[in-house]
matplotlib code that plots the C-alpha trace (Angstrom):
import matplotlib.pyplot as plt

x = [-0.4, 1.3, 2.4, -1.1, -2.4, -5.5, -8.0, -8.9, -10.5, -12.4, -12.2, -13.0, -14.4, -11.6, -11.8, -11.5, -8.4, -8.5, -5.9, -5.6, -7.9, -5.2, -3.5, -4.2, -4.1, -4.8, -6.3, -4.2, -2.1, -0.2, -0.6, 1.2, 0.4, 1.3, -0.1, -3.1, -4.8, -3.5, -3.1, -0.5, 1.2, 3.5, 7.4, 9.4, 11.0, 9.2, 6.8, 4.0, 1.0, -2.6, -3.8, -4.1, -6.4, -9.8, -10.2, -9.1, -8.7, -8.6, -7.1, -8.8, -12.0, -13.5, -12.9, -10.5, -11.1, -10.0, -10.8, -8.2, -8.3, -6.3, -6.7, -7.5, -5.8, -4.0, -1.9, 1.2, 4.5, 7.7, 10.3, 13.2, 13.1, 10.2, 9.6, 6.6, 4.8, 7.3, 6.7, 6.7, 6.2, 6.5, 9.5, 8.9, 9.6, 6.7, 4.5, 6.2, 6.4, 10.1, 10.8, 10.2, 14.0, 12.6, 9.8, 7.0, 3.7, 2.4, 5.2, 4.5, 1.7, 1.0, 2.6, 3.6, 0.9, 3.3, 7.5, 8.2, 11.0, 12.0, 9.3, 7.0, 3.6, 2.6, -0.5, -0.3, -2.6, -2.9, -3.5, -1.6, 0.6, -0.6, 2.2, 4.6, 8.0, 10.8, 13.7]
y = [-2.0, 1.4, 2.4, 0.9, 3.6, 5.2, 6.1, 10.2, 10.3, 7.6, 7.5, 4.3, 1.2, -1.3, -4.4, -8.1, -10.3, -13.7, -14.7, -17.6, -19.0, -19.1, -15.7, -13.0, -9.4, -6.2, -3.3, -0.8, -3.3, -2.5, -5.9, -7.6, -8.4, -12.2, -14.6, -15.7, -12.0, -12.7, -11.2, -11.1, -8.7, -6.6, -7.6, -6.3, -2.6, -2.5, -5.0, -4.7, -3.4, -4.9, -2.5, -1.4, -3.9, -2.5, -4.9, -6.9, -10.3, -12.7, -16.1, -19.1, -17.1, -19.2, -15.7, -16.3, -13.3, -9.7, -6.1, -3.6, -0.1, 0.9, 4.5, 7.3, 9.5, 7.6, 9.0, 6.4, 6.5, 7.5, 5.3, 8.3, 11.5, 11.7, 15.0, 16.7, 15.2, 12.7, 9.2, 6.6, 3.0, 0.3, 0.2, -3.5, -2.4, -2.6, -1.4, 1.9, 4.3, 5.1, 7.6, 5.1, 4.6, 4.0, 1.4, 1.7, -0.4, -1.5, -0.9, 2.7, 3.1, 7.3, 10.7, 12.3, 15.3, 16.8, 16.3, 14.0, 12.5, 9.1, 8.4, 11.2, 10.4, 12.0, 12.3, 10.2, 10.2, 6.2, 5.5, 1.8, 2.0, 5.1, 7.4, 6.1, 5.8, 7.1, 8.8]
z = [14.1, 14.4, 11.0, 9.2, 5.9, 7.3, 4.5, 4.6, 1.3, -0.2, -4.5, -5.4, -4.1, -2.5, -4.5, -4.3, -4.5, -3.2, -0.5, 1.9, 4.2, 7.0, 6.1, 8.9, 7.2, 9.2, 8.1, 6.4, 5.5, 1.9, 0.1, -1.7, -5.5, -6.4, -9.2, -9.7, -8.7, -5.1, -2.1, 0.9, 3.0, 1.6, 3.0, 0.6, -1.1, -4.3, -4.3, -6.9, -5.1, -4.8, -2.8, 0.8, 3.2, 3.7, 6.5, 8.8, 7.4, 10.4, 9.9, 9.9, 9.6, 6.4, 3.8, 1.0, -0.2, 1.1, -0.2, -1.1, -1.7, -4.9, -5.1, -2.5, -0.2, 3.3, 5.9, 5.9, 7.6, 5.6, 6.0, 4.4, 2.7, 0.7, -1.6, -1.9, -5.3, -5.4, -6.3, -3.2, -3.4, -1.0, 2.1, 3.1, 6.6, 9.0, 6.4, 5.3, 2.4, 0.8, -2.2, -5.4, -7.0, -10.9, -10.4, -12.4, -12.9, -9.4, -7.6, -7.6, -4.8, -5.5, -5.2, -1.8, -1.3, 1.9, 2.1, 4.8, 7.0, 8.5, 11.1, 9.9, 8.4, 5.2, 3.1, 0.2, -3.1, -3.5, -7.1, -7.3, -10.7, -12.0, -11.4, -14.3, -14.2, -12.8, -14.5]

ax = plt.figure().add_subplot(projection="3d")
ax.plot(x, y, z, "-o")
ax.set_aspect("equal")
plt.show()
């Protein structure tokens, strides 16, 4: 996968969520937050956020569960114009970032830490929902 986060700074442990046997999830891989504490690829602009795949997560492999990192700081492909400290959450395209347009909760992945085009990577401070909303 090209546009996979890649962890630079390591806060916090990446924690468990359970997913499907036969779900294949790369690493880097922004996930996907569904019900019951579930999770799956991200596909979606503004899907609520698990966390980012610690792993690969091969299918079939017998593991329903699959780790993901909810706060650090990742280099991660912008997807648009994305301001320095600005909020970004998820693109849904090939596993991109976008400028968040008033999510809040888990939607918002981090802050931007460098401005950044479409096609650029940036450095991004993960810390899944903490960045508040939007005006």
């Amino acid at each position: 996968m090209t546009t996979e986060a890649t962890l630079n700074v390591r806060m916090e442990d990446p924690i468990d969520f359970t997913c499907a046997d036969g779900t294949a999830i790369p690493k880097g891989t922004l996930c996907k937050l569904t019900d019951p504490r579930t999770a799956i690829a991200s596909s979606a602009g503004g899907d609520m956020i698990a966390g980012i795949c610690a792993r690969d997560k091969i299918a079939s492999d017998g593991r329903t569960q699959v780790a993901c990192f909810r706060k650090g700081i990742f280099t991660m492909r912008a997807d648009g114009t994305i301001d320095i400290g600005g909020p970004v959450m998820a693109d849904g395209v090939a596993n991109k970032v976008i400028a968040s347009t008033g999510k809040t909760g888990a939607a918002q992945i981090g802050y931007a830490l460098e401005a950044a085009t479409v096609g650029t990577d940036l450095q991004v401070m993960v810390d899944i929902g903490a960045s508040g909303a939007v005006a």
